[in-house]
PLY file of the C-alpha trace (Angstrom):
ply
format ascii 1.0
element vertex 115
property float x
property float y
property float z
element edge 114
property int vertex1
property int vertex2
end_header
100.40 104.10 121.96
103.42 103.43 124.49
106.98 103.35 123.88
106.69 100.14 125.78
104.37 98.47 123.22
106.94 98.94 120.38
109.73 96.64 121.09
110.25 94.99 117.74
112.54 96.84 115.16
111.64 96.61 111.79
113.59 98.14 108.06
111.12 98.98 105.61
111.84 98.69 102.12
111.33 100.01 98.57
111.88 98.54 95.07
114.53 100.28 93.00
114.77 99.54 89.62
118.24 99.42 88.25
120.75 98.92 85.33
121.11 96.09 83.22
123.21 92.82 83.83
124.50 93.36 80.54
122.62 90.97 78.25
119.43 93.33 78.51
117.30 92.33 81.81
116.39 95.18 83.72
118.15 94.37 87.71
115.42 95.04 90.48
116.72 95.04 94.02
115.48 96.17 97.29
116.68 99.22 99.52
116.46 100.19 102.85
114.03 103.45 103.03
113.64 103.26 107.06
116.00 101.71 109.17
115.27 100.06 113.12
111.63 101.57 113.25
110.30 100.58 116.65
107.04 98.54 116.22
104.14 96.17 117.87
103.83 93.34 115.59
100.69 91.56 116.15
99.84 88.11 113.92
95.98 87.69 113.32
95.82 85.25 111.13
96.97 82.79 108.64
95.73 80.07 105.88
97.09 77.58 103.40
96.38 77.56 99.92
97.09 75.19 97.22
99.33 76.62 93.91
99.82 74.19 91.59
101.70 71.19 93.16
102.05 72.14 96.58
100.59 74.00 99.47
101.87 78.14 99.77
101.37 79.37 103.64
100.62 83.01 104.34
100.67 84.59 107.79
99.03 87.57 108.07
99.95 90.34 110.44
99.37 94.03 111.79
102.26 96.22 112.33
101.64 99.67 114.53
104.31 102.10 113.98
104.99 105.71 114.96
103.91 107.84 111.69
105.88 108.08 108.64
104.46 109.53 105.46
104.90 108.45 102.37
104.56 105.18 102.95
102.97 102.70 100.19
102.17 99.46 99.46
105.09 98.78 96.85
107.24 98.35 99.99
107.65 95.73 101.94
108.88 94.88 105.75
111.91 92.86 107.09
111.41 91.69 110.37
114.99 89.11 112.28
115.26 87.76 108.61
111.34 87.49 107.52
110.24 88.99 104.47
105.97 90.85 104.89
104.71 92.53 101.82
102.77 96.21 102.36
99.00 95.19 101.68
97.46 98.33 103.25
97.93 101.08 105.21
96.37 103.09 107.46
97.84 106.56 108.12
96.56 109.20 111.32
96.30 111.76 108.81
94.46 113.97 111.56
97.14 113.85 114.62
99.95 111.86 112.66
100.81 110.14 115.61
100.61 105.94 114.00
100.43 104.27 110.60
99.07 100.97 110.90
100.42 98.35 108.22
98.47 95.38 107.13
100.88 92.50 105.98
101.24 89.35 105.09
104.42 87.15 105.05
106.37 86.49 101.51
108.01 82.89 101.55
109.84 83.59 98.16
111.40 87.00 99.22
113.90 86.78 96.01
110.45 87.49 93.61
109.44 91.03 94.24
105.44 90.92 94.78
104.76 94.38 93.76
103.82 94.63 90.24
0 1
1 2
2 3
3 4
4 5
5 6
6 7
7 8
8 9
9 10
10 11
11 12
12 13
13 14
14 15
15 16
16 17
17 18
18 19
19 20
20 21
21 22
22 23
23 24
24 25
25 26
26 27
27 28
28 29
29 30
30 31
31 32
32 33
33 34
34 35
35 36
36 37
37 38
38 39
39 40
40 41
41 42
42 43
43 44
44 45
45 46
46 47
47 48
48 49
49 50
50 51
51 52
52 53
53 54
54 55
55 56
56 57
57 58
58 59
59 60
60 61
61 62
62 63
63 64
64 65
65 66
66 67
67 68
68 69
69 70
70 71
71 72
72 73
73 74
74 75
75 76
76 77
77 78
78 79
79 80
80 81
81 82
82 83
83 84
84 85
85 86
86 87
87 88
88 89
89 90
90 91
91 92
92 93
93 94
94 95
95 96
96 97
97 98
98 99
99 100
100 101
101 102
102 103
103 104
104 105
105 106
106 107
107 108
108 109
109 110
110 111
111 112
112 113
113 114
């Protein structure tokens, strides 16, 4: 990998579950683990599906990063605004020199997908 080859910066995030908002619902928000990592985003794909009345888009992408351990995939990635939920990872455990992230894009950011 080449510095040159990283030139988006990305946050990556975890879940943090909270207090309560006072009339008993537990307050989820998410929290900056990893600030401005240098990356190489790469979209490979994308499809439209039909959920109940009306069509949901995903864009699928790769994201090649330097290593960082733990990573999981109840985080997620923000990208200039965009929202790409952790589906898999794949670490160097041998040199630990790149995790590779498999994502896809989360049009309804506000709704945690991690269960």
């Amino acid at each position: 990998m080449q510095a040159g080859d990283l030139r988006n910066n990305i946050n990556i995030e975890h879940l943090v579950t909270g207090g309560s908002d006072g009339i008993g619902n537990v307050l989820n928000t998410w929290a900056v683990l990893y600030r401005s990592v240098p990356a190489q985003v790469i979209a490979f794909g994308g499809r439209e599906t039909w959920v109940g009345d009306g069509a949901q888009s995903q864009t699928t992408h790769r994201i090649l990063i330097r290593y960082l351990s733990p990573l999981t995939s109840q985080m997620r990635v923000t990208l200039n605004g965009r929202v790409m939920d952790i589906v898999g990872i794949v670490n160097d455990e041998q040199h630990r020199t790149t995790s590779t992230l498999d994502v896809k894009e989360n049009f309804s950011p506000g709704i945690p997908a991690v269960a």
